[in-house]
C-alpha positions as CSV (number, residue, x, y, z in Angstrom):
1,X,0.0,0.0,0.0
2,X,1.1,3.4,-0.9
3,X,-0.2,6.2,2.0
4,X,-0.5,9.6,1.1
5,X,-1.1,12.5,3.4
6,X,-1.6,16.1,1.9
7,X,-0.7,19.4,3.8
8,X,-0.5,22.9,2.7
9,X,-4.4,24.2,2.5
10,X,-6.5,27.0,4.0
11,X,-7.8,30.0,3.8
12,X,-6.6,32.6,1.3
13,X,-8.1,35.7,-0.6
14,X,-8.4,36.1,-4.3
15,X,-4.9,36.7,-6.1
16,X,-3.4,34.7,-3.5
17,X,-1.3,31.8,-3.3
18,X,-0.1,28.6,-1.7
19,X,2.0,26.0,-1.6
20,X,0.2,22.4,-1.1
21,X,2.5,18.8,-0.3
22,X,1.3,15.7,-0.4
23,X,4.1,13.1,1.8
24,X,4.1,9.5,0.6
25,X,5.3,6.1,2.6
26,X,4.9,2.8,2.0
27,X,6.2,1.9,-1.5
28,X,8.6,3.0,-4.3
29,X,7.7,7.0,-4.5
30,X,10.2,7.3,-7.6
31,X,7.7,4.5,-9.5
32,X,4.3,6.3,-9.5
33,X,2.8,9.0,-11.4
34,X,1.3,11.3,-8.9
35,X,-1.4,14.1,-9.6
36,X,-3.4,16.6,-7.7
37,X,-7.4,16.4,-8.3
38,X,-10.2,18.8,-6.4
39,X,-13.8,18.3,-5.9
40,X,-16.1,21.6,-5.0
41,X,-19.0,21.2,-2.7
42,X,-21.7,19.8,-5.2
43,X,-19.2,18.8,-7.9
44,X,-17.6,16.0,-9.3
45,X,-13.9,15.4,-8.3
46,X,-12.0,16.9,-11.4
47,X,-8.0,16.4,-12.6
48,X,-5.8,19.1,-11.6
49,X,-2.7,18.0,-12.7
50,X,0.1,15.1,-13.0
51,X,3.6,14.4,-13.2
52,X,5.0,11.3,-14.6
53,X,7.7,9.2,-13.1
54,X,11.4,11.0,-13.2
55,X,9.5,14.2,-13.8
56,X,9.8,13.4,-17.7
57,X,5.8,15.2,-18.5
58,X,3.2,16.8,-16.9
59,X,0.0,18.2,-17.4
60,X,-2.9,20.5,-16.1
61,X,-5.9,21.0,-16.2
62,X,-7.2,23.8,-18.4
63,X,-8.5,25.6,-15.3
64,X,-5.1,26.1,-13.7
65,X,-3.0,26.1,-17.0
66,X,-0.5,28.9,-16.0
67,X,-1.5,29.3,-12.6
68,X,-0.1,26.3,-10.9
69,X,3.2,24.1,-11.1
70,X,3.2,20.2,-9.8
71,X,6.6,19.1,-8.8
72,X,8.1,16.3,-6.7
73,X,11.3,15.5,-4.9
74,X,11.8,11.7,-4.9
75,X,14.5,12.0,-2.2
76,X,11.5,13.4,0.3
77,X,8.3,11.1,-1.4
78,X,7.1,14.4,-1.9
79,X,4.9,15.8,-4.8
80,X,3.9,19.4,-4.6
81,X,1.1,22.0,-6.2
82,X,2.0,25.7,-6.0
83,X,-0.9,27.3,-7.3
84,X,-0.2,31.7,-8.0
85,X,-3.4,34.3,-8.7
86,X,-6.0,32.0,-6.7
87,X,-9.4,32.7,-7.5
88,X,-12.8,32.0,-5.5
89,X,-13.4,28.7,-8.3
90,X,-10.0,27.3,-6.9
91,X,-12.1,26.7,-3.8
92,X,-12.5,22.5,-2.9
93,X,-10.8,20.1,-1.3
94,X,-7.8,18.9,-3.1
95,X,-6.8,15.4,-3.1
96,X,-3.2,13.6,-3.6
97,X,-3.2,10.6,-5.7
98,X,-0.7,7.8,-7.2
99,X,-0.7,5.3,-9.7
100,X,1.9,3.7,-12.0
101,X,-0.1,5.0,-15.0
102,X,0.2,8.2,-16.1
103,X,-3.0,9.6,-16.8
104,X,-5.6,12.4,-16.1
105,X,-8.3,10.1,-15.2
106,X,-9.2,9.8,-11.6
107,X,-10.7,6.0,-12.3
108,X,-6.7,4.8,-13.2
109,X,-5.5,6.4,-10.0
110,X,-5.7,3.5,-6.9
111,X,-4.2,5.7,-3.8
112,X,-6.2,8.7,-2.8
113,X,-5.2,11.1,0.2
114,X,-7.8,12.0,2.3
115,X,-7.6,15.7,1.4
116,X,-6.7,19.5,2.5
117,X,-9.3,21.9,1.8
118,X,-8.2,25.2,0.1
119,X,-11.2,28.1,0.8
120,X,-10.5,31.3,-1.5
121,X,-12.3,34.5,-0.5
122,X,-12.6,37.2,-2.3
């Protein structure tokens, strides 16, 4: 089993930023994709963005093209989201998740955090 435990969220007015982490134990960190997904109250849970294995690709959402940068350090088992010029739609609970795929489909990704919330006023 792969665990992952995100940190980083809260409460932050419009044009705003922050910096979320997501810590990961249990298996081979350096073997999975990992990717950042969000789900507003009443809303479906929807991709953010991924980066593959040896941060060879990534990819966003069109949403937060511009506005946010994955990363990870495989020395730490640690993937980050910095997301710049927040905006009250950035508002949801964002979620950590791993697979060996690389994809932007939250049905190919088997571990899920549990989730930081990130509230945006305005």
């Amino acid at each position: 089993q792969l665990q992952l435990v995100e940190s980083g969220g809260g409460l932050v007015q419009a044009g705003g930023s922050l910096r979320l982490s997501c810590a990961a134990s249990g298996r081979t960190f350096s073997r999975y994709t990992m990717a950042w997904f969000r789900q507003a109250p009443g809303k479906e849970r929807e991709f953010v963005a991924a980066i593959s294995r040896r941060d060879v690709s990534t990819d966003y959402a069109e949403s937060v093209k511009g506005r946010c940068t994955i990363s990870r350090d495989d020395g730490k088992n640690t993937v980050y989201l910095q997301m710049d010029s927040l905006n009250t739609k950035d508002t949801a609970v964002y979620y950590c998740a791993a697979d060996i795929v690389y994809s932007s489909r939250k049905r190919d990704y088997d571990y899920w955090g549990q989730g930081t919330q990130v509230t945006v006023s305005s």
